[in-house]
N, C-alpha and C positions, 0 to 999 in steps of 0.2 A: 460371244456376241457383242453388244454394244455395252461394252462396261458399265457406264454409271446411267445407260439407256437414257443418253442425251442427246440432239437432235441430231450433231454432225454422225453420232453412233448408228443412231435409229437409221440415216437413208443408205450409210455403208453397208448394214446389216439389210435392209431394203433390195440394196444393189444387188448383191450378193446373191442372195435368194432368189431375184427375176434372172439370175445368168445362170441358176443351176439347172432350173425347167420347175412344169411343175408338179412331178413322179418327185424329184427329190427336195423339192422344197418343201412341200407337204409331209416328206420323211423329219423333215427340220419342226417343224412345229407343231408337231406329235410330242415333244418333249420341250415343250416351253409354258411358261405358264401362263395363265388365260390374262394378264394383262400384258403380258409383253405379245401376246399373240393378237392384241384388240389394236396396242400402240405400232407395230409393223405393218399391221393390215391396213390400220389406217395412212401409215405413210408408204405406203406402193398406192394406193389407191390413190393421192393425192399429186404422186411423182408424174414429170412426162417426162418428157426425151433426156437422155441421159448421156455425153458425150464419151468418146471413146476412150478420153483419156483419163477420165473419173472412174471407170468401172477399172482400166489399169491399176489406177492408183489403189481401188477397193481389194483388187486381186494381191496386190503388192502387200497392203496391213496387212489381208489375211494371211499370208504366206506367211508373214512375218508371227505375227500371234500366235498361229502353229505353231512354228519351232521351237519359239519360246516357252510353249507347255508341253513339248514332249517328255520332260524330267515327272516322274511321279513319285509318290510320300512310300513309304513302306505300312503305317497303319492311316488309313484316311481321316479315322473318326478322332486318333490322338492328334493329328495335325490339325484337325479345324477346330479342337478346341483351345487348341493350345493357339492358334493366332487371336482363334476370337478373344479370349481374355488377353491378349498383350493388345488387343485395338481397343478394347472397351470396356474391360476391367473386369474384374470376377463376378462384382451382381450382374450387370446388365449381359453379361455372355453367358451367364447361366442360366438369364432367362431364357434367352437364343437357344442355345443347345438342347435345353430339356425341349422345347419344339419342332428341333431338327431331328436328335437323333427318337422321340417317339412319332416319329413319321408312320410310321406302320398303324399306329395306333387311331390315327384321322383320316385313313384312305375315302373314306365315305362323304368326309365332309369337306375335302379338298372338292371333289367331284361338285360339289354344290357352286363353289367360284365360277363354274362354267354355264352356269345357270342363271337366266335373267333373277331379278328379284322377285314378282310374281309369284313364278313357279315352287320359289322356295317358302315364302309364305305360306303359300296356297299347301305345302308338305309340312310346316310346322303350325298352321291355325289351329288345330285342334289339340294340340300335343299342349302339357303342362306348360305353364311360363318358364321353369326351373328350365326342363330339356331345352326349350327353346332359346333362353338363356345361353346356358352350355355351349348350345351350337353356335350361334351366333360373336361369341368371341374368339371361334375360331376364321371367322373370316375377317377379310380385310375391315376395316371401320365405316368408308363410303359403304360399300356392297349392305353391310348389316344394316347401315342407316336406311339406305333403300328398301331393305325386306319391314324393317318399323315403320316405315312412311304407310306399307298398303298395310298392315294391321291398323285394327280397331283403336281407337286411344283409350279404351281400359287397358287392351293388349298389352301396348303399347310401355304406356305405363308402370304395370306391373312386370314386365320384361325387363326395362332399365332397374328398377330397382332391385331384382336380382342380379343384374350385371354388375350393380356397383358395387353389390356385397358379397359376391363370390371373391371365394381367396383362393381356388383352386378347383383343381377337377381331379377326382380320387380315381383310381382305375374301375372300381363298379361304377360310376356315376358314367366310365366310358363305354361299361357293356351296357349301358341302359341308352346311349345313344346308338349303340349297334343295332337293338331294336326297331330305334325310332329309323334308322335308315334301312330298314328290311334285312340286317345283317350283312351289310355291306362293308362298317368298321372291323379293327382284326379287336379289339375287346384286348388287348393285352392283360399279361397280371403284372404290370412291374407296378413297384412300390412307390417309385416317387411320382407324385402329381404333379399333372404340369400347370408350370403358375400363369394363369390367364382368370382374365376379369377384373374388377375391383374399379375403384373410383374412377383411376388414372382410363380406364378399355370403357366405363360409360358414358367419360368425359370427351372422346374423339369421337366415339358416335356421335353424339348431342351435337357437337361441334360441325355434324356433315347433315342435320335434317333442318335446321332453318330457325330463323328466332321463334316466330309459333308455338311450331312442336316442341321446342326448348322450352320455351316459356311455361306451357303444359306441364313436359315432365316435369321437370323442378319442382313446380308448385305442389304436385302428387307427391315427391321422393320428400319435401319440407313439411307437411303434413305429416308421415311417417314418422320422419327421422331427420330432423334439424340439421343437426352435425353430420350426415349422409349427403344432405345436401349443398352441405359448405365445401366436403370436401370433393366432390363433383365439381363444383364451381372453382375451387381455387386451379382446378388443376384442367378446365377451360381455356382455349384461347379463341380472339374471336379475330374479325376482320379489324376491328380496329384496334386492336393489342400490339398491331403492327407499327404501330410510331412509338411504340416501346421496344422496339429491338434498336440497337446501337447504330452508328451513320457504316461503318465494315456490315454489319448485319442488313443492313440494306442496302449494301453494294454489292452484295453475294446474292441476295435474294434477284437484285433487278438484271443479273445474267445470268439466271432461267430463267424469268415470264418473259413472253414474246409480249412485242408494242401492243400486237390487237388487243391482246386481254388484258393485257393492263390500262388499257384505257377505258373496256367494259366493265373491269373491277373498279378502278376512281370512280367510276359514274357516282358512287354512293357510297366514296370515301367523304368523311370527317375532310374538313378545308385544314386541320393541323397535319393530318394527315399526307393531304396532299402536298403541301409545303415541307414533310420531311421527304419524301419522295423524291419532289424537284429539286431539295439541296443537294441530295445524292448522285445527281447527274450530272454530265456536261452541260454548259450554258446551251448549246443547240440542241441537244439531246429534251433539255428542258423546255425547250420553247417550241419545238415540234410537239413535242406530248400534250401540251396546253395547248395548243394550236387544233390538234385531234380532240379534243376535251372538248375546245368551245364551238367543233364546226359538228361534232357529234350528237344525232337528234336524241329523243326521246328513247330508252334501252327497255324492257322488258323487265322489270324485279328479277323476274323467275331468271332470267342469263345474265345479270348482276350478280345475284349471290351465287350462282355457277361459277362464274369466273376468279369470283372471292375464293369457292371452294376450291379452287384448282391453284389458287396460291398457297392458301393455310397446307396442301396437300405437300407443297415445294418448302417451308418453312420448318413445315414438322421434318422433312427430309433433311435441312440442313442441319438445323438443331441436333439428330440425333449423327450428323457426318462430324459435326460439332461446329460447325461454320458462322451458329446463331445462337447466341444465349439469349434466354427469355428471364428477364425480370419474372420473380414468383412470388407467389403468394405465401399465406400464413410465416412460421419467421424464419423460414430458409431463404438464405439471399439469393441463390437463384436457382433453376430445377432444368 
């Protein structure tokens, strides 16, 4: 599909899929996952007319792409762990791996990604903060922020602070979520746990529900536990952490965001901010974007920090491609 599900990706993969019909396009994204299935949907839906010699060309990569992966591994699971640690090194691919290969183990809670936030609340409201915990680091960071936002703010609260202090998930801790999902998980019995949660998993939620709710938990998790607190924080980034990344690091960043939303995110950028921004561009480049700035009315809060959200979401992606280092906190030079 679209490699690094980037936009020239996303409308060839788009293409593709409206020329197959749609009996098999539908067979296509039956096996995709629920954001790559929200990010295509939304670009067919936004495409028109399509010339005849871009769907060639779409036919042409594809054909091309084919070939080049008809060669396959003799053991699948020693090949992708052995690339992952030569891309990322032994901790951070072991973190990977123990996620990938106990897939069996989360079938239940995959299923939950495909479900608004709502509904999944409304399935863990009553259920222990710990299960709820649990569950929730295994979804993506936005999504779980979402399901925090319609809980209660004691919920709330005591949710994150589990989140930040879990070290792991044991394999009974996973048959007690196969209950909570009507026995929908496989309960596995292997031995090792997989390493989810801890400061760094309640610091990228905190990071997607808004300064408020931030504000909130903190002040709950510092009460507690000072030093819980801190390291929650140090390991935060926010919208304006961003004129902390290096002038490369905001030249990586400024191609992914499109114009439009980088100009609803500045709306309620820091002015140092803006000025590292506009040194990173072409003179015309810069003077359109101020140009859009100053003819731009009144924005919304709530689609301001949306649009914030959806960059820190492109930042954290480069960082971990490695394209952006982040200045860190406590006395590591950088994280």
């Amino acid at each position: 599909m679209a490699g690094a599900m980037d936009e020239q990706g996303l409308e060839n993969a788009a293409i593709l899929l409206m020329s197959l019909g749609e009996e098999e396009a539908a067979e296509v994204f039956k096996h995709l996952a629920p954001k790559e299935v929200q990010r295509l949907g939304e670009t067919i839906a936004r495409m028109k007319a399509v010339t005849r010699e871009r769907v060639d060309q779409v036919f042409d990569i594809f054909e091309k792409v084919a070939a080049s992966e008809s060669m396959l591994v003799a053991d699948n699971n020693e090949y992708v762990k052995s690339v992952l640690r030569k891309a990322l090194g032994d901790d951070k691919a072991n973190l990977l791996i123990d996620r990938i290969m106990q897939g069996s183990d989360v079938t239940g809670i995959e299923s939950l990604k495909w479900m608004d936030a709502g509904s999944v609340a409304e399935l863990l409201r009553n259920e222990h903060p710990q299960i709820t915990a649990a569950i929730l680091v295994h979804l993506e960071p936005d999504q779980a922020a979402e399901v925090l936002r319609v809980l209660t703010e004691r919920q709330r609260n005591e949710v994150m602070v589990r989140i930040a202090t879990l070290d792991g998930i044991q394999p009974a801790a996973l048959r007690d979520l196969n209950e909570v999902m009507s026995k929908v998980l496989a309960g596995g019995d292997r031995a090792k746990k997989s390493n989810l949660g801890g400061a760094k998993a309640a610091a990228e939620i905190l990071n997607m529900l808004g300064n408020a709710v931030e504000t909130s938990v903190l002040d709950y998790v510092r009460e507690a536990d000072t030093e819980l607190a801190q390291k929650i924080m140090d390991n935060m980034f926010t919208f304006d952490d961003v004129e902390n990344i290096d002038d490369k690091g905001i030249q990586a960043l400024m191609k992914e965001v499109q114009s439009e939303s980088l100009v609803i995110a500045l709306k309620g950028a820091t002015p140092a901010l803006r000025d590292k921004i506009f040194k990173n561009m072409s003179t015309r480049a810069a003077e359109t974007l101020r140009e859009d700035l100053e003819s731009r009315g009144p924005v919304r809060l709530s689609e301001v920090e949306a649009e914030q959200k959806e960059m820190l979401k492109i930042v954290r992606r480069l960082v971990d491609e490695g394209q952006i280092v982040l200045a860190g906190g406590g006395d590591e030079a950088f994280v």
